[in-house]
C-alpha positions in Angstrom: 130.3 119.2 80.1 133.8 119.3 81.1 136.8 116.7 81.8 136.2 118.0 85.5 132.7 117.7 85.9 133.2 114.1 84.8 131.6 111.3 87.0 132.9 107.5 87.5 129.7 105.5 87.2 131.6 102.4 86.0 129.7 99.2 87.0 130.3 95.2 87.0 129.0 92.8 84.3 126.2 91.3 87.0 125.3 95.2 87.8 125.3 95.8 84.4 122.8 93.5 83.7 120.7 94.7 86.6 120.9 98.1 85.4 120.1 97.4 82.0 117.1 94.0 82.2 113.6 94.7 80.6 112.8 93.6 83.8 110.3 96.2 85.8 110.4 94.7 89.1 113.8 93.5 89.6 115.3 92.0 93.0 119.1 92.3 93.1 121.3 90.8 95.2 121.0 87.8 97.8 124.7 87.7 99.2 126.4 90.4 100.7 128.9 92.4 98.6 127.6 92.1 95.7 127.3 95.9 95.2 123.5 96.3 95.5 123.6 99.7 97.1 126.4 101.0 94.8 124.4 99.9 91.8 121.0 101.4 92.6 122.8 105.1 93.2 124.7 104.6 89.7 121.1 103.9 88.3 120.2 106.9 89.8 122.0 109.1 88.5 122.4 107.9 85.2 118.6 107.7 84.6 118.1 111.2 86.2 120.4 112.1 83.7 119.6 111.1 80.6 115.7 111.4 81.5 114.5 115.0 82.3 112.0 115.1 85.0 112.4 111.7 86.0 111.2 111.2 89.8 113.3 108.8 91.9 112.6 107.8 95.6 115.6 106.0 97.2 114.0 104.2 100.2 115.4 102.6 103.5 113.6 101.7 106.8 115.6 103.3 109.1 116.8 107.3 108.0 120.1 106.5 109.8 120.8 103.9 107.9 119.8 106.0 104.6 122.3 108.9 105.2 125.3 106.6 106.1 125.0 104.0 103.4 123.9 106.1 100.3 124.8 109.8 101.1 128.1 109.5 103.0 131.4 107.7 102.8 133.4 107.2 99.6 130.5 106.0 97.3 128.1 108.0 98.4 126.3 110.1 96.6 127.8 113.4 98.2 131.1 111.8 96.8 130.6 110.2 93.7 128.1 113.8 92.7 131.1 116.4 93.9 132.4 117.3 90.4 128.5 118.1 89.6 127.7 120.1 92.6 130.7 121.9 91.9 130.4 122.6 88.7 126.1 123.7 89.4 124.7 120.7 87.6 123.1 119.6 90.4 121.6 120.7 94.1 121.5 118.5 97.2 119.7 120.3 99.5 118.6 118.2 102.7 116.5 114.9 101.3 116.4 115.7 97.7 118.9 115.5 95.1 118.1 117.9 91.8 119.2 117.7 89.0 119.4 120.3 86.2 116.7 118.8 84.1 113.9 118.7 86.5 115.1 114.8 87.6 115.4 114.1 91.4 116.2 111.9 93.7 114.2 111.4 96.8 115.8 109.8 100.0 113.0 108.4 102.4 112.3 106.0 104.6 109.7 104.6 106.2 110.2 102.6 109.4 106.7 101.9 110.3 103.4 100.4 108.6 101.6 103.3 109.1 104.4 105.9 107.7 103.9 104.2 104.3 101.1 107.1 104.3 103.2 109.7 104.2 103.5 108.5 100.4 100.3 108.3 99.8 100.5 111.0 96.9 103.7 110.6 95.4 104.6 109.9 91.9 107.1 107.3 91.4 108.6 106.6 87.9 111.6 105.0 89.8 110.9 103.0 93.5 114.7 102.1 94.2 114.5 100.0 98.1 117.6 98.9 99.9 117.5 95.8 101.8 113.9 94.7 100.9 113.8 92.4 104.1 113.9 95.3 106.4 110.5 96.1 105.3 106.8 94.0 105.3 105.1 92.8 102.4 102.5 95.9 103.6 104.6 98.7 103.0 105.9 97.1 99.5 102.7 96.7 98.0 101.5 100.4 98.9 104.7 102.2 97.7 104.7 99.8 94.6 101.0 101.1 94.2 102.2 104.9 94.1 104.9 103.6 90.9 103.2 105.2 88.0 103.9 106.9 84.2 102.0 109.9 85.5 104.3 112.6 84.6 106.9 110.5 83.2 108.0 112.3 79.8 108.9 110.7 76.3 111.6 107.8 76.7 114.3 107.2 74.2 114.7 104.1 72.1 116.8 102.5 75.2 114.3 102.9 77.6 111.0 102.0 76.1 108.8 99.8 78.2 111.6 99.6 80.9 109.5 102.7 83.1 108.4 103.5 85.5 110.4 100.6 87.4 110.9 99.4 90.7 114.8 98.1 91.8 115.2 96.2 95.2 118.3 95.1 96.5 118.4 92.6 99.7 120.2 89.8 101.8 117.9 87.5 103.2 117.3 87.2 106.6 114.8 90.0 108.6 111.3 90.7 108.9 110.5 90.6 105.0 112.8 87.4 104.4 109.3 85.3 104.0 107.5 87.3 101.9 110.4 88.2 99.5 111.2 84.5 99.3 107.8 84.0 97.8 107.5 86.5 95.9 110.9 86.7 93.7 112.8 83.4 94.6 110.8 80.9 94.8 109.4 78.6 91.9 111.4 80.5 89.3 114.7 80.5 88.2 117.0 83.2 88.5 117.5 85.5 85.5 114.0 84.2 84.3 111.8 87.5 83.8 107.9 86.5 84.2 104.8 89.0 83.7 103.0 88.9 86.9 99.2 89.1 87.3 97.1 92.3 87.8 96.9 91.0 91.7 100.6 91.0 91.8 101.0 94.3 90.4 101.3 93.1 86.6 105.2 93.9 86.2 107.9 92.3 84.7 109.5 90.8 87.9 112.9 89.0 87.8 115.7 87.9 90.3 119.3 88.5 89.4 121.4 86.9 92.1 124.4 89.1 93.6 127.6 87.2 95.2 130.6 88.5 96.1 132.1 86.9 93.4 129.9 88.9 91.4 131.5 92.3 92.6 135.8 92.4 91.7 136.1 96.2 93.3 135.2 94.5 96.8 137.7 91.9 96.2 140.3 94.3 95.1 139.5 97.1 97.7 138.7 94.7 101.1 140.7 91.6 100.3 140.2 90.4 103.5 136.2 90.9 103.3 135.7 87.4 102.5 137.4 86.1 105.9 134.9 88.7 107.8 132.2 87.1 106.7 133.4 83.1 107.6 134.3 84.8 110.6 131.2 85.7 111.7 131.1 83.1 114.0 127.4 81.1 112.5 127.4 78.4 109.7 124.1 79.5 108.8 124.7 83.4 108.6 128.0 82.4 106.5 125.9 80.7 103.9 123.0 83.4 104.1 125.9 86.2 103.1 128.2 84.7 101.0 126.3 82.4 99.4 122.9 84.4 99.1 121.2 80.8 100.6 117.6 82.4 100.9 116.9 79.0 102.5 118.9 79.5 105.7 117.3 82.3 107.9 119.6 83.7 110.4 118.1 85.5 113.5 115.0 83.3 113.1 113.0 83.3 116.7 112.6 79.3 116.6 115.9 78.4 116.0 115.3 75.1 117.4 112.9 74.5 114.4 114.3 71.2 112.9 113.2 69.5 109.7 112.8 66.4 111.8 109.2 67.7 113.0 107.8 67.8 109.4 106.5 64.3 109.0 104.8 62.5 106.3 101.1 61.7 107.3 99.9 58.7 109.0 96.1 57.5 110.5 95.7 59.4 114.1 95.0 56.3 116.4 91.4 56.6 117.4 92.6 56.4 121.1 94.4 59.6 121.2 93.1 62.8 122.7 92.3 65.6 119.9 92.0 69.4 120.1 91.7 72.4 118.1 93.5 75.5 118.4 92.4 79.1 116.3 93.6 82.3 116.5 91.1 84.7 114.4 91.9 87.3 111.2 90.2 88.3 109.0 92.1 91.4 107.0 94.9 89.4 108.3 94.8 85.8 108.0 93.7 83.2 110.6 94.4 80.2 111.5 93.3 76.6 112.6 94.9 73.8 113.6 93.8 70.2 114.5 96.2 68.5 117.3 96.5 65.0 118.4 98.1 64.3 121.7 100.5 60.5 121.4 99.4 58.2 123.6 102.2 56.2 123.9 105.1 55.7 121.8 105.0 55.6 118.0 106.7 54.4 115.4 106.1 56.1 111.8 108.5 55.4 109.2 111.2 54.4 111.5 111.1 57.7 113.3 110.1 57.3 116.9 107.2 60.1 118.3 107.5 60.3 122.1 104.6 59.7 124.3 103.2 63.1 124.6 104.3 64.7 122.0 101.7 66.9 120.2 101.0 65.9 116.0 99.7 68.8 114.1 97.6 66.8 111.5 95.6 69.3 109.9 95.3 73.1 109.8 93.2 75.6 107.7 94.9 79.0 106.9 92.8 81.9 106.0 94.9 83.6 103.4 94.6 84.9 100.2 96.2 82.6 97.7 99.7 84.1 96.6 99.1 87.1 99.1 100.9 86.2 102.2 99.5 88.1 105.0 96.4 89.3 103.4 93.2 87.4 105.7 90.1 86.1 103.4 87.4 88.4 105.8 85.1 85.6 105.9 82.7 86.2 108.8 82.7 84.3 111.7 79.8 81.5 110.9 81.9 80.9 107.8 84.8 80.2 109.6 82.8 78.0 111.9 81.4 76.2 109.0 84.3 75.7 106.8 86.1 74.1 110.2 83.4 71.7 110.4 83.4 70.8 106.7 87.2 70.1 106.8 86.6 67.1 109.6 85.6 63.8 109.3 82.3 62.7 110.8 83.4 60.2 112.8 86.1 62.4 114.4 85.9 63.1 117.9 87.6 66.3 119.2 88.3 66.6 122.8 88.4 70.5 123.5 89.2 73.4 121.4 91.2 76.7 122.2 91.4 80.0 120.8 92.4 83.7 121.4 90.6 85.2 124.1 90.2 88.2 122.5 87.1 86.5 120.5 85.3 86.1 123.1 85.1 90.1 123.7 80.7 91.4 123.5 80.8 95.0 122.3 77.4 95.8 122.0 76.5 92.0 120.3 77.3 88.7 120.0 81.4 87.4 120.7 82.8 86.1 117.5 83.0 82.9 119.9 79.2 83.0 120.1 78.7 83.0 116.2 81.0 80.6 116.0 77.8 78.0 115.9 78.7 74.3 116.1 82.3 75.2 117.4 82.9 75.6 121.3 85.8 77.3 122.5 87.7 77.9 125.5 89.4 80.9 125.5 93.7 80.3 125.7 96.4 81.1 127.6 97.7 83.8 125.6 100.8 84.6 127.6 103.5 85.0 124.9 106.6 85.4 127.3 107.6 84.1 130.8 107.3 86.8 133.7 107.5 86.0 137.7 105.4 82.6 138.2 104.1 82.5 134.5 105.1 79.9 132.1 105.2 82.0 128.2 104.0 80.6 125.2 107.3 80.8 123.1 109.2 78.9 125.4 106.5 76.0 125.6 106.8 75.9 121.6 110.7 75.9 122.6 110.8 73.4 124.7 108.4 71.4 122.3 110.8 71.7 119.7 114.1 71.1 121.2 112.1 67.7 123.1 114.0 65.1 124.6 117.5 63.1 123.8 117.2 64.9 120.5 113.8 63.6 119.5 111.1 66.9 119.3 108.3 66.7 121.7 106.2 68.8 118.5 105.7 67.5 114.8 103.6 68.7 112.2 102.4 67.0 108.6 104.0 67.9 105.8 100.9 69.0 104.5 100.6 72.0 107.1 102.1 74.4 104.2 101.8 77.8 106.0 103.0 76.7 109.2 106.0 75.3 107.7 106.4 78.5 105.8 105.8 81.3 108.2 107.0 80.0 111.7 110.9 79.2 110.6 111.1 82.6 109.3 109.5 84.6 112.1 112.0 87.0 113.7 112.8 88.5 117.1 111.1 91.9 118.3 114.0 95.0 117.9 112.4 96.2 121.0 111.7 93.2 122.9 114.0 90.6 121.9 112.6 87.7 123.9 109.2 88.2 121.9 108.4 87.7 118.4 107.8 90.9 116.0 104.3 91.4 115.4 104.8 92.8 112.1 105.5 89.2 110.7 103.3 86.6 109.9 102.3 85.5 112.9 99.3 84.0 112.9 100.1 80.0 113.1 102.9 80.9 115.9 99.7 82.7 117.3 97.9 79.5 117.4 100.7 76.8 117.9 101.1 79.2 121.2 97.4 78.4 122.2 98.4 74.7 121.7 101.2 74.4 123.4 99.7 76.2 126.5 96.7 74.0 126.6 99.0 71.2 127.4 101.9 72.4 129.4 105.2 70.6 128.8 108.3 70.3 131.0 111.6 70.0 129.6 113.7 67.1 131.5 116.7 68.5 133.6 119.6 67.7 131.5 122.1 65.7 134.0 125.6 67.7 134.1 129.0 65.8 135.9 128.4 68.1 138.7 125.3 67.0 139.4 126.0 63.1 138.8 128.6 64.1 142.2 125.8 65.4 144.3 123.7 62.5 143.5 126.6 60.0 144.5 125.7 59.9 148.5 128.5 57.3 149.9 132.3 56.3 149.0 130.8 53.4 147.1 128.6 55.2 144.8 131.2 57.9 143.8 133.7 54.9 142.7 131.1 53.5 140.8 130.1 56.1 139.5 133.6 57.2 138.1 134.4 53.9 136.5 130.7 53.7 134.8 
């Protein structure tokens, strides 16, 4: 090969390490600028390289965003491949990039659940994704299920038990921040490599975290990149991007959610009302939850709860265990029964309130009707306001943001899968004042049918103006001004 048809593929100690880790499912990255999408295309290339008829798909959701972060603009790979092209080494002819050994690259992307299909027979010895996030934990576990050594040809020394491999780069934040949380960051430590189950894909998985620290070249070529991101104008996004803080969730729908509504729990007073709320799954997960309505004023632990806020005390989640998203498909009389088994005897519950939609006869019984033992009603299930219709996200709003700082909405800390899935949920692209279906969001579902069974109005807050037009006479307004 000549001097000319010489590539710069030079990459930083922390991408180094990515690059080279026995690691077989390996999550890069976590703040911005720490050269994710940089070292995935030097991967690339160098494996395609080195490994003749190696078959690697590049993904992104959105094909946009694949062309003008991986094939254009200084790094690229129309850039960064030139001296190869030219000198016939390699092709790139509209989504593929060949190479002269029978290696390619693949750029795809799949936007949608139900494109994941268009992958259904693909080979993968490499599955490189950018900005993990972006997609759900759906469309992961089928394109990780099409990464296979079918085809893959004898591997030297280096790369024994390294292939086939998947490499995922990501901030957090998005659609996928929940699901990528619990599956690569938490209870582990980062660099610590672990051999997942056959349920999990049985891979090597391992986190290397990415700062911008990590990445000198940024430093050195956008000195001022650092300010950018302080600048951008939200303490929580600064931490999420510079930091890589996969606890802080940026864009989350509920950002009125507050630690202050996760409560230890205390004995329900036998006096106050009780309900049940269920929204049904069963590919996807459902979800109960047992409500008790304050009476009057409570003290617990020196917190007070307002008279009338609502107390999540219990819930049941129907969800696989380490499989977020993934419903138990227990029929409906076991649903019914496993509700009844998880109350007390004594315990008397007022009403209960579930998605309408299982109330629906199509040539048999409702799933209501087998629901033996357990009466619902069927729920509001209007999700956003409209012309003389209260929505359901702004009644869990309201709940949450309460009154004189104190939430109007808590929940016990042992209500795991509320506490993990409704902080994270995200707005719609399409329809920002609703929440995108695509998440897990089957406790919001059924918070929603909660909070609509016992409609709650926010206080007017009192503004100056308004302390003027109460002030009716000469004597009032002085008063009022030297209050």
């Amino acid at each position: 090969m000549s001097q000319s048809a010489e590539l710069n593929l030079n990459l930083h100690n922390k991408q180094g390490e990515a690059l080279n880790t026995v690691a077989t499912e390996l999550l890069y990255g976590g703040a911005a600028g720490g050269g994710k999408s940089h070292m995935m295309r030097v991967a690339a290339i160098l494996w395609c390289s080195t490994i003749p008829g190696l078959q690697v798909y590049l993904f992104r959701r959105l094909s946009p965003d694949l062309i003008k972060n991986h094939m254009e603009g200084p790094k690229g790979f129309r850039a960064v491949l030139a001296p190869w092209v030219q000198a016939g080494f390699i092709h790139i002819v509209e989504d593929e990039i060949r190479f002269w050994n029978g290696s390619k690259i693949y750029l795809c992307h799949c936007k949608d659940e139900k494109d994941r299909f268009k992958y259904q027979g693909a080979e993968i010895h490499v599955l490189l994704i950018d900005e993990l996030t972006h997609f759900t934990d759906t469309i992961y576990r089928f394109l990780r299920g099409r990464v296979r050594a079918v085809g893959l040809p004898e591997l030297a020394d280096e790369y024994k038990g390294k292939f086939p491999k998947i490499v995922a780069g990501s901030n957090p934040g998005n659609v996928g921040h929940q699901w990528v949380k619990n599956s690569f960051i938490d209870g582990c430590q980062p660099m610590e490599i672990r051999q997942m189950p056959d349920s999990e894909g049985g891979m090597l998985r391992q986190y290397i975290p990415a700062r911008l620290d990590d990445n000198p070249s940024m430093q050195q070529d956008d000195p001022t990149y650092r300010a950018r991101l302080r600048g951008l104008g939200s303490e929580a996004l600064v931490r999420a991007m510079e930091d890589g803080d996969w606890n802080i969730i940026e864009g989350a729908y509920f950002d009125c959610w507050s630690p202050s509504m996760v409560i230890r729990p205390f004995t329900i007073p036998k006096h106050w009302t009780r309900f049940r709320s269920f929204d049904w799954g069963s590919a996807r997960p459902f979800s109960v939850g047992w409500w008790a309505l304050a009476a009057e004023d409570f003290v617990h632990e020196g917190k007070r709860i307002p008279k009338g806020a609502m107390v999540r005390y219990r819930e049941w989640y129907g969800c696989k265990p380490n499989k977020p998203n993934t419903g138990l498909k227990l029929t409906a009389e076991e649903v019914a029964k496993g509700i009844l088994k998880r109350e007390d005897k004594q315990e008397k519950i007022n009403y209960s309130v579930a998605d309408p939609a299982i109330f629906a006869e199509d040539g048999g019984p409702s799933i209501a009707e087998r629901m033996k033992g357990v009466i619902f009603q069927p729920a509001d299930n209007k999700r956003v306001a409209s012309s003389g219709h209260i929505g359901g996200w702004d009644q869990l709003r309201d709940r949450m943001k309460g009154e004189d700082d104190r939430p109007m909405l808590y929940c016990f800390n042992t209500c795991h899968d509320s506490i993990r899935t409704i902080p994270a949920l995200q707005h719609d692209d399409k329809k920002p004042e609703d929440i995108d279906t695509e998440s897990e969001d089957h406790a919001a579902d059924e918070w929603r049918y909660a909070a609509m069974s016992r409609p709650y109005i926010r206080p007017q807050e009192t503004t100056d103006e308004d302390k003027w037009d109460y002030a009716t006479d000469d004597d009032e307004i002085d008063n009022w001004k030297t209050a």
